[in-house]
ZAMARGU-4260 file (C-alpha; in steps of 0.2 Angstrom, whole numbers, plus 5000, padded with zeros to 4 digits):
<rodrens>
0) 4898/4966/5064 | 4896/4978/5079 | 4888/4991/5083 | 4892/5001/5066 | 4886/4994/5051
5) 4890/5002/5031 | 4885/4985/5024 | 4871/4972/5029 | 4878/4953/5029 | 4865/4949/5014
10) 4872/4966/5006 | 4891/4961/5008 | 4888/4941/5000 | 4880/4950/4985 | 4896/4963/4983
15) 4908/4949/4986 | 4898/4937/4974 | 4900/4951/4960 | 4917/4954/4961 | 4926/4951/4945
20) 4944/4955/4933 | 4940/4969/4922 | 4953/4972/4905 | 4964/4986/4905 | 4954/4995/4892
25) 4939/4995/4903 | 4946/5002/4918 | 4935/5017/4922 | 4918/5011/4913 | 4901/5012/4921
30) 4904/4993/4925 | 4920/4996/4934 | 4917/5012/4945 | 4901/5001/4951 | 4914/4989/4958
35) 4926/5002/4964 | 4912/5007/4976 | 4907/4991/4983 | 4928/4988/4983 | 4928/5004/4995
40) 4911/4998/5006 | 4918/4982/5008 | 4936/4987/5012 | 4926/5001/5024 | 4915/4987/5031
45) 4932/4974/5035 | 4941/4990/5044 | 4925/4990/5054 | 4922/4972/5058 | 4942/4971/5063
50) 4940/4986/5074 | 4926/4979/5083 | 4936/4963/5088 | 4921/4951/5081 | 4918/4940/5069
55) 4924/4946/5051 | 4914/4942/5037 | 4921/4949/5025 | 4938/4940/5024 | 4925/4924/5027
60) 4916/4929/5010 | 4931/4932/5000 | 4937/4916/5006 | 4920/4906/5004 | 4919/4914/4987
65) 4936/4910/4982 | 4938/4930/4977 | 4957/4933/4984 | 4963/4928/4968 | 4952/4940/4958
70) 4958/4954/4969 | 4976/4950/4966 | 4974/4949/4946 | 4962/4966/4949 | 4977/4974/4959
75) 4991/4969/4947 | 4980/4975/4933 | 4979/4991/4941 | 4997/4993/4944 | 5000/4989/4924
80) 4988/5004/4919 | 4995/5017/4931 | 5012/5013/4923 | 5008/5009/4905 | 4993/5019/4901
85) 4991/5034/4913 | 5010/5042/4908 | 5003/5040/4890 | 4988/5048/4896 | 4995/5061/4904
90) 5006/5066/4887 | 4990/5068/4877 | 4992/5084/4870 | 4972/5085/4865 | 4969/5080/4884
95) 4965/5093/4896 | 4951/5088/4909 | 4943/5101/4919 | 4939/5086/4934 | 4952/5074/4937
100) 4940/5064/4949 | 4935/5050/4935 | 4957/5047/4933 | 4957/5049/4952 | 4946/5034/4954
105) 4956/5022/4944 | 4974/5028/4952 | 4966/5027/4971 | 4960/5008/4965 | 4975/5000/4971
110) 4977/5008/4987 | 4962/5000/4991 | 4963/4986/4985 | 4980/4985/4994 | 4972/4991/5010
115) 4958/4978/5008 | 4971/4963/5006 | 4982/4973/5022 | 4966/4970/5033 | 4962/4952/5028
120) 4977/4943/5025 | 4980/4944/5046 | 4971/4926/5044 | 4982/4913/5037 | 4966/4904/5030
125) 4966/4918/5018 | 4984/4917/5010 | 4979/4897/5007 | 4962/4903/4998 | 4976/4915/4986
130) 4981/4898/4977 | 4994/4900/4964 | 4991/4921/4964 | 5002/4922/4979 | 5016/4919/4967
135) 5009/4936/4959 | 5006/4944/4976 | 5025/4940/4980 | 5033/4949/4964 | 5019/4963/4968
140) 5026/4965/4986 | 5046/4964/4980 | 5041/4977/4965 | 5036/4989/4978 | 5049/4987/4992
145) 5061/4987/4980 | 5055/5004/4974 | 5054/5010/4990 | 5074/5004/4995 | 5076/5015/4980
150) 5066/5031/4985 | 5074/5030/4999 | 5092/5036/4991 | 5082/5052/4985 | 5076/5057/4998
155) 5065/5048/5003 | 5045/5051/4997 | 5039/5067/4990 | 5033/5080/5001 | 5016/5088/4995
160) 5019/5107/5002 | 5034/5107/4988 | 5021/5105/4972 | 5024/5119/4964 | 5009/5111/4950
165) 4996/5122/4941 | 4985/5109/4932 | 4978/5098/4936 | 4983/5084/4928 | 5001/5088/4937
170) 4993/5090/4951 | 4985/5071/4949 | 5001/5066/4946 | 5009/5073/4961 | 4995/5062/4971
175) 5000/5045/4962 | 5017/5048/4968 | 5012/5052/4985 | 5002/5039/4987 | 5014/5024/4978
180) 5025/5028/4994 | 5008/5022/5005 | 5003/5008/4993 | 5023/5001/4996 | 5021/5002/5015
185) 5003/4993/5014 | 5013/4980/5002 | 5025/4978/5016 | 5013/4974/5029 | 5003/4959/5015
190) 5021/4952/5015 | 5024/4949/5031 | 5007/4941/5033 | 5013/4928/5017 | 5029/4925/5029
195) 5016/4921/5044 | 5010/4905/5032 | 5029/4900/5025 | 5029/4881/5032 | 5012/4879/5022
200) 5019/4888/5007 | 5023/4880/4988 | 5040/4876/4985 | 5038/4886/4971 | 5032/4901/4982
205) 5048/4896/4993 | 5059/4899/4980 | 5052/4914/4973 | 5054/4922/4989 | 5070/4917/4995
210) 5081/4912/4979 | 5074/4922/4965 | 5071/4939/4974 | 5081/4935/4991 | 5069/4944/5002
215) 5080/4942/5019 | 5090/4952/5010 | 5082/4965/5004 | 5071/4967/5021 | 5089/4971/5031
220) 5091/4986/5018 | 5074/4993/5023 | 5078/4993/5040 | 5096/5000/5035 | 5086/5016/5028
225) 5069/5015/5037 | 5060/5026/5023 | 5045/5028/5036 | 5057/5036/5048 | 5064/5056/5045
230) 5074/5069/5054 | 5062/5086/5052 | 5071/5099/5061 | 5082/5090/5072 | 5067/5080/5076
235) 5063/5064/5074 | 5047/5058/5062 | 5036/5041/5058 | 5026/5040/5045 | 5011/5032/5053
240) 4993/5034/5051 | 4994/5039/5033 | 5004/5053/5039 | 5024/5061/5046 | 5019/5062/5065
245) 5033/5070/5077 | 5038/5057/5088 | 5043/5061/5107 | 5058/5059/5117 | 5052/5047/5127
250) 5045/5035/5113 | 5061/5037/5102 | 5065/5019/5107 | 5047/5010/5105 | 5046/4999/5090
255) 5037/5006/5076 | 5022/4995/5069 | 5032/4994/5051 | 5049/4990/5059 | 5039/4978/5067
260) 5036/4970/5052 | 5051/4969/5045 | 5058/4960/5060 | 5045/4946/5061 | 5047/4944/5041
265) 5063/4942/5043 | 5060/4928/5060 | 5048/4919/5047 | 5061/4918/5032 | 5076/4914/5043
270) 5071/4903/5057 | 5058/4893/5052 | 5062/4874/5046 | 5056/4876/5027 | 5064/4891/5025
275) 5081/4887/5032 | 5082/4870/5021 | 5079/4881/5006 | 5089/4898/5009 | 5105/4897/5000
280) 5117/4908/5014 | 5130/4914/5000 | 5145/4925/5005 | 5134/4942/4999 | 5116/4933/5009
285) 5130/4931/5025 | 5135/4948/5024 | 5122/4958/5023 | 5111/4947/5036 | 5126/4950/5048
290) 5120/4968/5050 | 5106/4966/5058 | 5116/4961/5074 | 5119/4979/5077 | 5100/4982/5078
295) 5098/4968/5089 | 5098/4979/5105 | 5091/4975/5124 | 5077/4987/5120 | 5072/4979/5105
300) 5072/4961/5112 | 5062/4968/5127 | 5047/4974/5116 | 5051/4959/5103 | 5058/4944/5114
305) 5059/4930/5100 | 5070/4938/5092 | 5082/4930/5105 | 5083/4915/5094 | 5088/4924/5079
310) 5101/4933/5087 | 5107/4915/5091 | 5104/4912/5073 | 5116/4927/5068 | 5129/4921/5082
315) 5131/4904/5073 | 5131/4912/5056 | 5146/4921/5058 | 5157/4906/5063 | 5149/4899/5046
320) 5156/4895/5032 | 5145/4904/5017 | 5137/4890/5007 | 5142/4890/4988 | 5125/4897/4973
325) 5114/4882/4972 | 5114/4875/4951 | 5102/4862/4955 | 5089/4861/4940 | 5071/4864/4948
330) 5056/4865/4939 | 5045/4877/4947 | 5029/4888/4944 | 5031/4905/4940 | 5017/4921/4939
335) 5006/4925/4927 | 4996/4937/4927 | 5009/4954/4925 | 5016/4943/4909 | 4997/4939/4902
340) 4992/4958/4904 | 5007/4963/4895 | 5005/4949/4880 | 4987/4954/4880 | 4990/4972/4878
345) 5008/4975/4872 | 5008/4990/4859 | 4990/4996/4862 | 4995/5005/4877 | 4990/5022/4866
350) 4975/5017/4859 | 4970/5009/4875 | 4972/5029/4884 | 4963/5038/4870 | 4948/5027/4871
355) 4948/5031/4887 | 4949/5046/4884 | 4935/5049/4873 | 4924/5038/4883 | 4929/5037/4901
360) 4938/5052/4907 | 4925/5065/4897 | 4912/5063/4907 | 4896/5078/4907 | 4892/5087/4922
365) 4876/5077/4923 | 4888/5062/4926 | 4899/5071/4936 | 4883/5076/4949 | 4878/5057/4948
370) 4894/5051/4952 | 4898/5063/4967 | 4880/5059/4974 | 4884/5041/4973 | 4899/5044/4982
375) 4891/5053/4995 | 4882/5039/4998 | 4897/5026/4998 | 4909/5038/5012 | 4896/5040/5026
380) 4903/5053/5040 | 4901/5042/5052 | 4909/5028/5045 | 4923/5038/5039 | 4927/5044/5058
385) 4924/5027/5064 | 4937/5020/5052 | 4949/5036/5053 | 4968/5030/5064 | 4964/5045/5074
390) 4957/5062/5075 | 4968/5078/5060 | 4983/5085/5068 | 4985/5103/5071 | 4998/5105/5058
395) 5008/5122/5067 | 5008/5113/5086 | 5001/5093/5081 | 4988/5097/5094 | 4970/5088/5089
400) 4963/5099/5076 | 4944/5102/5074 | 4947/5118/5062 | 4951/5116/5043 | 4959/5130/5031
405) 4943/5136/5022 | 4955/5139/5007 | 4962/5125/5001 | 4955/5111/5014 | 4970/5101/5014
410) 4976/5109/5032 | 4969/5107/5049 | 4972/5118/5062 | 4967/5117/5082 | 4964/5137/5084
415) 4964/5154/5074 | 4979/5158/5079 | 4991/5143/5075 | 4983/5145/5055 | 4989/5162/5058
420) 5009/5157/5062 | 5009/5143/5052 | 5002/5155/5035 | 5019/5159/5030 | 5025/5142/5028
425) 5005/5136/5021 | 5002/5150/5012 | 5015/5144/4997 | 5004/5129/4993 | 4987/5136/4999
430) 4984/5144/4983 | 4991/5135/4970 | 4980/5120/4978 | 4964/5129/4980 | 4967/5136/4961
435) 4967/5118/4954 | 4952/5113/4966 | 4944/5126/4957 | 4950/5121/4940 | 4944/5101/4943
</rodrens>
């Protein structure tokens, strides 16, 4: 596993072993935090083993163990309590925690599980080992490029220096939101990995993607509005490495890794031979894929060369005529799992967040010292640096920045004296976020 270890192999076939689908109303339990550390020491562990450019265990345990699907229905479950039950939660009037960790836990659970997939599904053995779930994983992936198509006529995602929030449960939700904008670019990146496998695909995976949610299409409106890219200033931004990075002149025209993605998606869906006999090129599908030509520059092929044969693609489907809707009666598979976690819990989403309420989210400060030890335990230093995209960014000159504000923590600076003439912009949030660290 190289030369850093956070799990021994005999360690990580235990966690892997153990891995199970915990109900709704159990989110949070004793039970459940237990397997949201060893989610975050394995996902730790696969970042480690990919880095090193060696053997990777973990995706072989998840695979040997048959776990991918557990870890889609775990994901999907997660995603139906942060929009069923944690709004619900956050309404109760009798509710008014003093640490938002224990909620923090469960709201963070799919970003890491999202992140974990990311990591492993670069190995086409592992879509195979998702059996019928990929259907699920599919609907999980358009859900949140869809929202993020969406966002994107806002505004784009939120910006944290703007919360104005005092509690902190506000200040919770202001991090969900924040973090549904990473969790939909990690969903982007699983998706284009699923396209990598589409000869070997179900039919009914086929047709999910390509008639039911016409993914071609809705990947040419994210790179229409690029949601990871931003003017700031007159300058242009990427949001890479979990945050907005500047970008310079001279790399302006270099691919980013997410646009990258969407290209090659789009390659898999288009050109290759079960996905063309399948894609139904109606006059809307025609219209909108003809816009890619304008993307389809000389620099872009340079760093991207197969994407000479789609351009070729596109040439001959503008002489085309556009193929009429298919109506032929096909029986296929369809997901389960969002439709069984709904039936199962429909109408007890209330009773479901005050029992949490009462016996999750309350916890004493003896629990409260146990959990953060345990934790302390789980997020090593050194594994943190070793799995960290890069060293912080000074956030007045984006020099590297060894120095953080004392107040709040959430700043990092490269000297005294940038913190200094970057306080009047800072110092609006500063407070208000060291006052709700305080209040947590």
């Amino acid at each position: 596993m190289g030369d850093l270890e956070l799990l021994l192999p005999g360690e990580a076939d235990v966690l892997v072993r153990g891995l199970c689908s915990f109900p709704l109303l159990e989110m949070g339990s004793e039970g459940w935090t237990q397997q949201h550390e060893n989610l975050e020491k394995l996902n730790m562990q696969a970042i480690l083993d990919a880095t090193a450019s060696q053997g990777e265990p973990i995706q072989e345990l998840l695979v040997t163990h048959g776990k991918i699907p557990t870890l889609v229905e775990e994901l999907i479950a997660v995603e139906m309590w942060k929009q069923k039950v944690f709004p619900v939660l956050c309404k109760l009037e009798d509710f008014t925690p003093q640490n938002t960790f224990p909620i923090y836990m469960v709201v963070h659970h799919e970003a890491s599980i999202i992140n974990l997939l990311e990591t492993v599904f670069f190995h086409k053995e592992v879509c195979e080992s998702a059996e019928d779930t990929v259907l699920d994983l599919v609907d999980y992936c358009h859900r949140k490029l869809t929202l993020l198509v969406a966002r994107t006529g806002h505004g784009g995602p939120p910006e944290e220096e703007e919360s104005q929030y005092s509690t902190p449960m506000q200040e919770l939700q202001k991090q969900a939101e924040l973090m549904e904008f990473e969790i939909a670019l990690k969903a982007l990146s699983v998706l284009r990995y699923i396209t990598d496998c589409v000869d070997s695909l179900s039919l009914s995976t086929l047709s999910r993607m390509l008639s039911t949610h016409n993914l071609p299409c809705l990947l040419v409106e994210l790179l229409e509005h690029s949601p990871w890219s931003r003017r700031e200033g007159g300058k242009l931004q990427r949001f890479e490495g979990g945050r907005w990075q500047t970008v310079a002149p001279t790399e302006q025209q270099k691919l980013s890794k997410l646009d990258g993605q969407v290209w090659i998606a789009l390659y898999n869906l288009l050109l290759s031979p079960e996905a063309r006999a399948r894609y139904c090129l109606t006059s809307f599908a025609k219209g909108q894929l003809l816009k890619l030509r304008a993307f389809l520059t000389d620099t872009l092929l340079d760093q991207l060369p197969n994407l000479a044969d789609l351009q070729s693609f596109l040439a001959h489907l503008a002489l085309a005529e556009p193929q009429p809707p298919k109506k032929d009666l096909v029986f296929e598979q369809i997901p389960e799992i969002w439709e069984r976690l709904e039936r199962e819990n429909k109408g007890k989403w209330k009773a479901i967040a005050k029992h949490q309420l009462r016996h999750v989210f309350s916890p004493s400060e003896q629990d409260l010292r146990q959990q953060a030890r345990r934790w302390a335990d789980t997020y090593r230093l050194d594994v943190l640096e070793a799995v960290a995209p890069e060293r912080p960014r000074c956030a007045y000159c984006s020099a590297e920045a060894s120095k953080r504000c004392s107040r709040c923590q959430k700043e990092w600076y490269c000297c005294r004296e940038c913190q200094v003439k970057h306080w009047e912009k800072h110092g609006k949030t500063c407070v208000p976020a060291a006052q709700g660290d305080r209040a947590k």
